[in-house]
PDB file with SEQRES, HELIX, SHEET and CRYST1 records, atoms N, CA, C and O in Angstrom:
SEQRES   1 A   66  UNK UNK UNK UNK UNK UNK UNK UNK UNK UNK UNK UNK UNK          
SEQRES   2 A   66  UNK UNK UNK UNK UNK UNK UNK UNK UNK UNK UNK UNK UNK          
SEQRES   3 A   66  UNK UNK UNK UNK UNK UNK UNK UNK UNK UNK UNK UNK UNK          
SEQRES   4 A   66  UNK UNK UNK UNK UNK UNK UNK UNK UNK UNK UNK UNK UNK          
SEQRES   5 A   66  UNK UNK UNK UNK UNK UNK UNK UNK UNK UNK UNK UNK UNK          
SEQRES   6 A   66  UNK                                                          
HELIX    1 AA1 UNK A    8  UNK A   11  1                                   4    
HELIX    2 AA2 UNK A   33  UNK A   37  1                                   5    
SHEET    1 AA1 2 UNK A  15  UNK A  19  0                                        
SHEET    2 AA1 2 UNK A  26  UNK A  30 -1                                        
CRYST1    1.000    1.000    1.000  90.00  90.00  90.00 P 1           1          
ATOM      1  N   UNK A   1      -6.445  32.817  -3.418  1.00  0.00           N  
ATOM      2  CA  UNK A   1      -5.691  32.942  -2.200  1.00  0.00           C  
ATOM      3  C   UNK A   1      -5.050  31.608  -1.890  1.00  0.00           C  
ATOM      4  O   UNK A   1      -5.612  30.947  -1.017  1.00  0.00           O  
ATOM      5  N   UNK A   2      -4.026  31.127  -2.426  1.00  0.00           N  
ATOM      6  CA  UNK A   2      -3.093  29.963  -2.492  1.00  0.00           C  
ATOM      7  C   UNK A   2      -2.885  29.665  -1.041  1.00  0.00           C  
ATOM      8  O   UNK A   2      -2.735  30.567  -0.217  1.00  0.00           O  
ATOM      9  N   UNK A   3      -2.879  28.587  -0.781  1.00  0.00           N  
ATOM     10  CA  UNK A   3      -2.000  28.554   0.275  1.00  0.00           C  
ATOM     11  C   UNK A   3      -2.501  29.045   2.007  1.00  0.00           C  
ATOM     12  O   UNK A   3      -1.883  29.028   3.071  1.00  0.00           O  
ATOM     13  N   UNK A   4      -3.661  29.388   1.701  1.00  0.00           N  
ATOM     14  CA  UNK A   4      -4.300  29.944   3.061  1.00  0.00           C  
ATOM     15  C   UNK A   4      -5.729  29.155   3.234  1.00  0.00           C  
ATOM     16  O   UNK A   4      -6.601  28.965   2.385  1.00  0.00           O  
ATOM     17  N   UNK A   5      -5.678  28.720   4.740  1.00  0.00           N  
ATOM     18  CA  UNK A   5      -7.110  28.321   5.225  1.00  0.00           C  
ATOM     19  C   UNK A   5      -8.385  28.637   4.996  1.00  0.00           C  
ATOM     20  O   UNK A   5      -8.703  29.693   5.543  1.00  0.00           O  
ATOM     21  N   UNK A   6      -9.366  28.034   4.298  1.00  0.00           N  
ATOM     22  CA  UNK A   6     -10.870  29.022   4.307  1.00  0.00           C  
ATOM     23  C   UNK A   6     -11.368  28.512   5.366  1.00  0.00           C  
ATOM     24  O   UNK A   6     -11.744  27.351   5.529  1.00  0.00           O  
ATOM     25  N   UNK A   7     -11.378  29.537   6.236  1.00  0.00           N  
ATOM     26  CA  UNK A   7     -12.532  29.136   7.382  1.00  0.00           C  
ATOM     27  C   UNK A   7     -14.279  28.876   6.974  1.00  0.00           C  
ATOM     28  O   UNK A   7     -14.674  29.118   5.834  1.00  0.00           O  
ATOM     29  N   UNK A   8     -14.964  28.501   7.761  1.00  0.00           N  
ATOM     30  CA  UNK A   8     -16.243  28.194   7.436  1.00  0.00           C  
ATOM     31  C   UNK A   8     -16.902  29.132   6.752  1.00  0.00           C  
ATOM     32  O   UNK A   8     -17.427  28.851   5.675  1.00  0.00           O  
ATOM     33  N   UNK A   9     -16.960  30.287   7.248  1.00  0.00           N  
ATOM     34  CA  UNK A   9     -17.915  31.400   6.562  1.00  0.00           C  
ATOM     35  C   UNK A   9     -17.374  31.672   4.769  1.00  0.00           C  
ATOM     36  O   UNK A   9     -18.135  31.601   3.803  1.00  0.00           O  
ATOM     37  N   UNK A  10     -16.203  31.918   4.726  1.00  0.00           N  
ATOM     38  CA  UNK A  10     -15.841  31.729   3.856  1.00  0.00           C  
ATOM     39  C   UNK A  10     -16.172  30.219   2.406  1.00  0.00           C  
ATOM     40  O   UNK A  10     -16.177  30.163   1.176  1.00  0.00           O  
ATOM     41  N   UNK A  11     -16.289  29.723   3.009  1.00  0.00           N  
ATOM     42  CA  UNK A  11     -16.947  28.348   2.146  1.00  0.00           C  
ATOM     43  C   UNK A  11     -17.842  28.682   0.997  1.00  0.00           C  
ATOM     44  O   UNK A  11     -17.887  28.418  -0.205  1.00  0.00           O  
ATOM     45  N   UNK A  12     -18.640  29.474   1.994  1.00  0.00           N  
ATOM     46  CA  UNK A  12     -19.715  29.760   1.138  1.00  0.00           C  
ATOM     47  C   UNK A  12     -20.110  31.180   0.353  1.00  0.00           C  
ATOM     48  O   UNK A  12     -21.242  31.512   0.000  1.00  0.00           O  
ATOM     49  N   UNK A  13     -18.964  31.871   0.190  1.00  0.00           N  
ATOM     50  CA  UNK A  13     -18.474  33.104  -0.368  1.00  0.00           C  
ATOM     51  C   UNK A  13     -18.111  33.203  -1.781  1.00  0.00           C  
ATOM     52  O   UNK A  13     -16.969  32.904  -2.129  1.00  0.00           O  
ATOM     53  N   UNK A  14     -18.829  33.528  -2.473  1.00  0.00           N  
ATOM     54  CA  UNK A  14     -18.104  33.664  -4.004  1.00  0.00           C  
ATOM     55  C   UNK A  14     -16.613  33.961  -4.004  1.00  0.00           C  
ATOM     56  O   UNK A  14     -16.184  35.021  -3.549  1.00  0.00           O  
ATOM     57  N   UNK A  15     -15.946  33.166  -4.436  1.00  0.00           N  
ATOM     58  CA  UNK A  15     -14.397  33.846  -5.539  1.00  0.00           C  
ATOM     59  C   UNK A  15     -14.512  34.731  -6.617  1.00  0.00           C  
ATOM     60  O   UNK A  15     -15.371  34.475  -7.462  1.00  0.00           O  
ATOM     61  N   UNK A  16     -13.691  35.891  -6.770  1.00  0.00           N  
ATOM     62  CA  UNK A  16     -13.823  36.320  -7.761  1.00  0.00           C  
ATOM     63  C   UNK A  16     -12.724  36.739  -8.116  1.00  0.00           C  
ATOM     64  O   UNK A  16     -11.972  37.080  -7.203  1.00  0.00           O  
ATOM     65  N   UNK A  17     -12.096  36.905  -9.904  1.00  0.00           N  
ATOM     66  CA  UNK A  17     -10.801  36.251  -9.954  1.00  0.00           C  
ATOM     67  C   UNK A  17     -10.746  38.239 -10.828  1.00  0.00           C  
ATOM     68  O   UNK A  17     -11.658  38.836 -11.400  1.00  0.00           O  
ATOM     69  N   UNK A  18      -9.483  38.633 -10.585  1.00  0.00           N  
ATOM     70  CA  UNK A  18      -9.280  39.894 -11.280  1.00  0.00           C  
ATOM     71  C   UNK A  18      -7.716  40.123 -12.211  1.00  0.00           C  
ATOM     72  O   UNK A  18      -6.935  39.246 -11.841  1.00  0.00           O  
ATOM     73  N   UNK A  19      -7.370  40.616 -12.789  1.00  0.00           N  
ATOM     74  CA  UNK A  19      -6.649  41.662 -13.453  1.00  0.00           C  
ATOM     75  C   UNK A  19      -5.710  42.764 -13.504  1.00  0.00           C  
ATOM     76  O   UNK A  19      -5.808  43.537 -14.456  1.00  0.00           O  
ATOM     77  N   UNK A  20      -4.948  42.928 -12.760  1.00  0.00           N  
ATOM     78  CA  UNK A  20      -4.270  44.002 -12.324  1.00  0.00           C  
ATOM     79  C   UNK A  20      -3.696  44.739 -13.626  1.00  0.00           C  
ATOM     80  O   UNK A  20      -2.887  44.221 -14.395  1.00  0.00           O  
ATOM     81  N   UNK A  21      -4.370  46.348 -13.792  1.00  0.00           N  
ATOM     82  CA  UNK A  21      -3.813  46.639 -15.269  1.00  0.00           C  
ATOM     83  C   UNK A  21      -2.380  47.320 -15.373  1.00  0.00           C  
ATOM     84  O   UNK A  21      -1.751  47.603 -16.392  1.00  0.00           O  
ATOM     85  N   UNK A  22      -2.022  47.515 -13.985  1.00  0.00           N  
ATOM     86  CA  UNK A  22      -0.406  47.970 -13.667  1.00  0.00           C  
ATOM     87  C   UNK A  22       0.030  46.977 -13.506  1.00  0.00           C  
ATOM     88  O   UNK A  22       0.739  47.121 -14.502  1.00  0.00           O  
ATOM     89  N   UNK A  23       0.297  46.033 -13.167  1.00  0.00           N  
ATOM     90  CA  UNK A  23       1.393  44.816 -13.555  1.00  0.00           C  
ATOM     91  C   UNK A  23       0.717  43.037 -13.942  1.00  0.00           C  
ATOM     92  O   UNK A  23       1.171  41.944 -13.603  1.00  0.00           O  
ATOM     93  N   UNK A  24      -0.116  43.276 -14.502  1.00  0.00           N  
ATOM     94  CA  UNK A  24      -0.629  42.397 -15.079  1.00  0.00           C  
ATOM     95  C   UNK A  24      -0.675  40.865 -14.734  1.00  0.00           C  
ATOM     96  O   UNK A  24      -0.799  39.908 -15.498  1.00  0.00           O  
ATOM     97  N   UNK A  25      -0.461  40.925 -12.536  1.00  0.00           N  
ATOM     98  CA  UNK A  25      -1.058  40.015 -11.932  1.00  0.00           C  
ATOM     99  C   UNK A  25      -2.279  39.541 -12.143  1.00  0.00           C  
ATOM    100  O   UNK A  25      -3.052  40.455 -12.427  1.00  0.00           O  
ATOM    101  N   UNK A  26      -2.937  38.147 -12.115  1.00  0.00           N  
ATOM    102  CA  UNK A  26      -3.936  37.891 -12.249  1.00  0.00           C  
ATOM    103  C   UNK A  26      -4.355  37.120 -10.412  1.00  0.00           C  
ATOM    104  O   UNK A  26      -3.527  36.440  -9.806  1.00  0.00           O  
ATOM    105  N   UNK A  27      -5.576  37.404  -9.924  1.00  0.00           N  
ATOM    106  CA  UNK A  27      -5.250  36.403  -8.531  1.00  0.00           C  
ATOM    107  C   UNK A  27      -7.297  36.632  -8.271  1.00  0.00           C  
ATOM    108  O   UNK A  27      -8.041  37.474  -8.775  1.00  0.00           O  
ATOM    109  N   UNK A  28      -7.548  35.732  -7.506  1.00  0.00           N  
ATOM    110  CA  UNK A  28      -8.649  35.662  -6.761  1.00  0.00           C  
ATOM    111  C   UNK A  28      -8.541  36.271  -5.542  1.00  0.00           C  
ATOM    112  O   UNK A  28      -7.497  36.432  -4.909  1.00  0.00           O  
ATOM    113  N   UNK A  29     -10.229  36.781  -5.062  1.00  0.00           N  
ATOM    114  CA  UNK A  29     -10.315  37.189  -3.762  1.00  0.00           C  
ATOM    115  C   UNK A  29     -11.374  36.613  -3.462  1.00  0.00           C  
ATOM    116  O   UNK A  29     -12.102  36.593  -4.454  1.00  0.00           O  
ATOM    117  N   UNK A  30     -12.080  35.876  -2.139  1.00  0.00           N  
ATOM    118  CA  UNK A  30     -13.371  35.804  -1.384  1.00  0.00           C  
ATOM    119  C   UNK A  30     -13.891  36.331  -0.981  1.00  0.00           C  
ATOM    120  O   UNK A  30     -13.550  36.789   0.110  1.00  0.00           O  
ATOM    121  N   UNK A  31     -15.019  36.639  -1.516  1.00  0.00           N  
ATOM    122  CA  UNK A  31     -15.725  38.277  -0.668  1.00  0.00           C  
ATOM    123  C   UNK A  31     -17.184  37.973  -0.893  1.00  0.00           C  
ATOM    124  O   UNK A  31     -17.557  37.172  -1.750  1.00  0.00           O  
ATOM    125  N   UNK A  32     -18.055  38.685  -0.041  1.00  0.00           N  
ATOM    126  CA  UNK A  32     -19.484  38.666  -0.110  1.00  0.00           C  
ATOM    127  C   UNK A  32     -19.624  39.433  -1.385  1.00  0.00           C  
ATOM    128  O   UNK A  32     -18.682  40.002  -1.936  1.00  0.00           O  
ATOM    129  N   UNK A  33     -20.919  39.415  -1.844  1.00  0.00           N  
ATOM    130  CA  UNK A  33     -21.329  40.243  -2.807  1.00  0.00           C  
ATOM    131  C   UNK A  33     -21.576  41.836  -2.245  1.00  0.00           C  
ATOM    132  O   UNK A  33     -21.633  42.701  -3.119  1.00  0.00           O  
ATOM    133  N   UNK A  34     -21.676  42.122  -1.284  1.00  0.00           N  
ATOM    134  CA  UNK A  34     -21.604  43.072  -1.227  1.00  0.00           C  
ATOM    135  C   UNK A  34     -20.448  43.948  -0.925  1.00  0.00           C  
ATOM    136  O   UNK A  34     -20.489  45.154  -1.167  1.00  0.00           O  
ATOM    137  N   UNK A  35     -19.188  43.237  -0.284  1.00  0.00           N  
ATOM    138  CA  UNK A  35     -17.702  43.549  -0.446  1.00  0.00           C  
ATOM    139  C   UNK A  35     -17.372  43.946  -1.838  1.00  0.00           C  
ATOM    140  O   UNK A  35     -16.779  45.008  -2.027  1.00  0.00           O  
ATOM    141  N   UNK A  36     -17.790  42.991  -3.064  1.00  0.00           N  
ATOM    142  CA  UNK A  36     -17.184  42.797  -4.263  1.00  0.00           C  
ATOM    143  C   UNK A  36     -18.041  44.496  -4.965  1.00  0.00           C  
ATOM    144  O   UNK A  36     -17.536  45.278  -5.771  1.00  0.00           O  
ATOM    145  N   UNK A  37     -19.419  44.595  -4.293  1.00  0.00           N  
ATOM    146  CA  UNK A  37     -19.917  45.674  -4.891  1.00  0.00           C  
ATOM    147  C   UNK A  37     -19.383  46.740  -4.708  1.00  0.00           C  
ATOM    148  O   UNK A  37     -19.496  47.541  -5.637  1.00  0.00           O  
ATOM    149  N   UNK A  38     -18.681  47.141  -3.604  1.00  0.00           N  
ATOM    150  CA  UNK A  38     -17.609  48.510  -3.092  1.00  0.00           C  
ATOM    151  C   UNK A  38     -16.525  48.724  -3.959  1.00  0.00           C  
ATOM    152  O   UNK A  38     -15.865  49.743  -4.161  1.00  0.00           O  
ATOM    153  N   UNK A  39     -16.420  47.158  -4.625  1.00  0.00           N  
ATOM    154  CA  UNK A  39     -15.009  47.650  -5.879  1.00  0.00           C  
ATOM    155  C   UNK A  39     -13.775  48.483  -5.147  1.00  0.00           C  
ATOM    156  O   UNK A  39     -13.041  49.362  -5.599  1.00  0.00           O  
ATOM    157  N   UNK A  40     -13.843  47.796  -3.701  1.00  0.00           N  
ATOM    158  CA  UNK A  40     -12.132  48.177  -3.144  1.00  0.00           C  
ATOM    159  C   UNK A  40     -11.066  47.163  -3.638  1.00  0.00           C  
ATOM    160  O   UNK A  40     -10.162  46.888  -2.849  1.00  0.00           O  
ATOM    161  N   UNK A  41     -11.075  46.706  -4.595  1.00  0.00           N  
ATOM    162  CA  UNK A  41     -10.507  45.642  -4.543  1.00  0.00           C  
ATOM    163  C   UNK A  41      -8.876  46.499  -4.438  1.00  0.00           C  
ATOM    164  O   UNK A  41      -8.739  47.718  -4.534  1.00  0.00           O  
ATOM    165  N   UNK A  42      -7.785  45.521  -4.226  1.00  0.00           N  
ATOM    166  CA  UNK A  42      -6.435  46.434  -4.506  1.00  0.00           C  
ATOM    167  C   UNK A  42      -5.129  44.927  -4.879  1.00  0.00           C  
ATOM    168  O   UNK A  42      -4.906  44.124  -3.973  1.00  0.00           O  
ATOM    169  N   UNK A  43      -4.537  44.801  -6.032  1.00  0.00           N  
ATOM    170  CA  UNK A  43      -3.786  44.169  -6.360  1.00  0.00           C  
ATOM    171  C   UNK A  43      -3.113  43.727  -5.188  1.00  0.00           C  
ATOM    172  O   UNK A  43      -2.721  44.638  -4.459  1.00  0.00           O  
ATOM    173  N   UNK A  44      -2.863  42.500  -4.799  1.00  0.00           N  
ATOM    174  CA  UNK A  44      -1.662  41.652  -4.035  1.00  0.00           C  
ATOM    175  C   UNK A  44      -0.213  42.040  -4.079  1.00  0.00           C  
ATOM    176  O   UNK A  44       0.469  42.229  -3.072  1.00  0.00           O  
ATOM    177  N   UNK A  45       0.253  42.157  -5.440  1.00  0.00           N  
ATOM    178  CA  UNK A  45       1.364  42.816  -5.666  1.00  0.00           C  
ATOM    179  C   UNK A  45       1.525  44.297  -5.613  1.00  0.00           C  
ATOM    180  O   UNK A  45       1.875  44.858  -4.575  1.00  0.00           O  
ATOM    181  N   UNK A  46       1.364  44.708  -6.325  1.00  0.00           N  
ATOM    182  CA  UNK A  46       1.441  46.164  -6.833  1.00  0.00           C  
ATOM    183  C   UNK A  46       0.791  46.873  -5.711  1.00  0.00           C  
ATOM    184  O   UNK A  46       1.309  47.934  -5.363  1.00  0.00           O  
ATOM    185  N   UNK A  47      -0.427  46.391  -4.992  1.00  0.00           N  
ATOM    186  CA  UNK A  47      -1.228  47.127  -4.354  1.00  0.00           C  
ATOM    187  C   UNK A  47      -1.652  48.223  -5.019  1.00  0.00           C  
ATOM    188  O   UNK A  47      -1.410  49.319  -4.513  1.00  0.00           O  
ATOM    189  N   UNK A  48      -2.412  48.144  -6.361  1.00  0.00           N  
ATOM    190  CA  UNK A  48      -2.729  49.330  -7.131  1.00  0.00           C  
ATOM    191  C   UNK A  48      -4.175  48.887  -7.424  1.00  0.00           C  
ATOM    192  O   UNK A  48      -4.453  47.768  -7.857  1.00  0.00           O  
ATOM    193  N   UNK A  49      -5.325  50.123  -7.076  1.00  0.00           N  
ATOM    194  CA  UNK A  49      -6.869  49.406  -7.004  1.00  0.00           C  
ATOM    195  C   UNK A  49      -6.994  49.465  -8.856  1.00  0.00           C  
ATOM    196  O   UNK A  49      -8.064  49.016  -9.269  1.00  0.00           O  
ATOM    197  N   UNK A  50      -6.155  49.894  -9.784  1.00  0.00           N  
ATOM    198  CA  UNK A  50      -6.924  49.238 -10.990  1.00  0.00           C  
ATOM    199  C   UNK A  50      -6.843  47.798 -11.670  1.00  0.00           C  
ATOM    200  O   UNK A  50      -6.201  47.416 -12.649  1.00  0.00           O  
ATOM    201  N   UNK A  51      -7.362  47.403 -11.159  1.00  0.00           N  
ATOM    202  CA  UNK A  51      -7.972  46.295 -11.538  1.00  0.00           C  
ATOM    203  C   UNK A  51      -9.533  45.720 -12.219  1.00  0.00           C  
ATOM    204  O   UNK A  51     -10.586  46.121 -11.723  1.00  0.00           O  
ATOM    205  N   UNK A  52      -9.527  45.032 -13.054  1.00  0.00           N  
ATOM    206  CA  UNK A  52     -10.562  44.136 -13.996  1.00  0.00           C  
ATOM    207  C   UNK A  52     -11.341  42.997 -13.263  1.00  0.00           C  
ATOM    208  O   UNK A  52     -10.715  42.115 -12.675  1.00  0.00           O  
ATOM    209  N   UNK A  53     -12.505  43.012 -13.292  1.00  0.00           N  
ATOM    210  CA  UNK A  53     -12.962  41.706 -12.839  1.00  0.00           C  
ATOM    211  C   UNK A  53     -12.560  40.483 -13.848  1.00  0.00           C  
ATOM    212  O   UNK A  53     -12.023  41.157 -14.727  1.00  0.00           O  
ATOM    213  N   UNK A  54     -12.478  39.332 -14.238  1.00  0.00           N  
ATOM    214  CA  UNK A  54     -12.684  38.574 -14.904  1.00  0.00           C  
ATOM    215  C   UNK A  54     -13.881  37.743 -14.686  1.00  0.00           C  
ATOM    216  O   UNK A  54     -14.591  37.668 -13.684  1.00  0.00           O  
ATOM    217  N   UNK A  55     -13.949  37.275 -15.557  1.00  0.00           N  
ATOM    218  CA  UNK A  55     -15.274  36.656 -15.816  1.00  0.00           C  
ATOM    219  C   UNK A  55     -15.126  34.797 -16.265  1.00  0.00           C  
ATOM    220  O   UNK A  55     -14.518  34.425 -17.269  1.00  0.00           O  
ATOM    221  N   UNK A  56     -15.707  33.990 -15.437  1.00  0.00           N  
ATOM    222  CA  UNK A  56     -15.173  32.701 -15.321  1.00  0.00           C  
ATOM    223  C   UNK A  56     -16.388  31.821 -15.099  1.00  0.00           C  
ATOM    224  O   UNK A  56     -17.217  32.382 -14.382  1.00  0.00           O  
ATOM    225  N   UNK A  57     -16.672  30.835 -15.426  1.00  0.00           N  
ATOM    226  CA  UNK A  57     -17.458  29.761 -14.808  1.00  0.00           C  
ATOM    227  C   UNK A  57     -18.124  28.989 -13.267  1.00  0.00           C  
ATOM    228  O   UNK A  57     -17.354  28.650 -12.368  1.00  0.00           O  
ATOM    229  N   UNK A  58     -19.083  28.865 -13.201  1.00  0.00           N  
ATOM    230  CA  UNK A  58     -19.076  28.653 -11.459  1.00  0.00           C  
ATOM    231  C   UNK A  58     -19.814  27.858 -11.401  1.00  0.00           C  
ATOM    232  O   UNK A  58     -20.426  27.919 -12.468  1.00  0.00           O  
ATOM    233  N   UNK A  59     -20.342  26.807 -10.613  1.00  0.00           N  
ATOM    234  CA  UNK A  59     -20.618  26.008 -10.113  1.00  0.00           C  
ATOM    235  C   UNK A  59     -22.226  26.425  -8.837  1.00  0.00           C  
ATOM    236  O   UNK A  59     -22.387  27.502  -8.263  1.00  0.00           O  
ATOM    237  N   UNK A  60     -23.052  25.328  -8.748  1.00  0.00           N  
ATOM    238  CA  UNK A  60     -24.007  26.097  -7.327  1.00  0.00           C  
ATOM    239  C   UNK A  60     -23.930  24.058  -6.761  1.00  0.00           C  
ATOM    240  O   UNK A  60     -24.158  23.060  -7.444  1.00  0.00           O  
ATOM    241  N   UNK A  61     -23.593  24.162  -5.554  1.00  0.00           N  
ATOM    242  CA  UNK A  61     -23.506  22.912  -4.468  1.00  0.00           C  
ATOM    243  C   UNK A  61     -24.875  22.786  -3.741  1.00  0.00           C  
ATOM    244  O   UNK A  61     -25.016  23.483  -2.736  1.00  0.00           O  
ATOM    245  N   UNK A  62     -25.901  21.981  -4.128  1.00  0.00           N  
ATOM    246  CA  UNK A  62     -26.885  21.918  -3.754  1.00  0.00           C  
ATOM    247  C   UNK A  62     -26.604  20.708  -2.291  1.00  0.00           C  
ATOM    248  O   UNK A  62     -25.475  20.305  -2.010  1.00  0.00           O  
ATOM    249  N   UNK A  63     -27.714  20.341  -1.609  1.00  0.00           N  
ATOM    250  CA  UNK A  63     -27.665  19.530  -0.422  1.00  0.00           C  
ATOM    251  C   UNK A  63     -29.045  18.440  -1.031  1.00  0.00           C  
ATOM    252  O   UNK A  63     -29.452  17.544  -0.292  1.00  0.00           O  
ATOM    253  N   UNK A  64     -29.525  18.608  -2.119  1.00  0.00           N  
ATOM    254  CA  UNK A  64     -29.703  17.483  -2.893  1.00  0.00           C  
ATOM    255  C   UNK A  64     -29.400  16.603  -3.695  1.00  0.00           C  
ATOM    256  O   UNK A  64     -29.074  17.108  -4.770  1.00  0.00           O  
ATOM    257  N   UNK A  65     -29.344  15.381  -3.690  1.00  0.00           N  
ATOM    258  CA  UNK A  65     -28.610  14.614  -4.882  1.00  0.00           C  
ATOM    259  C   UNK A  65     -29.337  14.872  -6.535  1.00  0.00           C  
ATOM    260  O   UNK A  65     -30.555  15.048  -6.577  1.00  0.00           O  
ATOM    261  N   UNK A  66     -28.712  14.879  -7.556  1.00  0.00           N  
ATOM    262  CA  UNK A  66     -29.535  14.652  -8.717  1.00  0.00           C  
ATOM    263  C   UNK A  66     -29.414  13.442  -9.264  1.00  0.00           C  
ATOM    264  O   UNK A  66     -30.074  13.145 -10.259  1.00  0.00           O  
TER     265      UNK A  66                                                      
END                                                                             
């Protein structure tokens, strides 16, 4: 989501990046895990729900130093 504010709650929300198999946008969304489990997702462009999850690397931000 380019270009737009994450408010606080959001911070701490997984990204998860998808696929659009009708026009072959690729884009992220922020969503709880249990948003992401409903699989509403719906393309930005196209607005068409088939879409792919992708699968990517992630990071965990601890509040300890190592």
């Amino acid at each position: 989501m380019t270009g737009k504010t994450v408010n606080e709650e959001e911070k701490h929300m997984p990204t998860y990046d998808y696929r659009c198999e009708n026009c072959a946008k690729t884009f992220s969304v922020t969503l709880s895990m249990s948003e992401r489990d409903k699989g509403n997702i719906a393309c930005p462009v196209c607005k068409k729900n088939k879409v792919v999850q992708l699968y990517s690397t992630f990071y965990a931000k601890t509040s300890k130093k190592s």
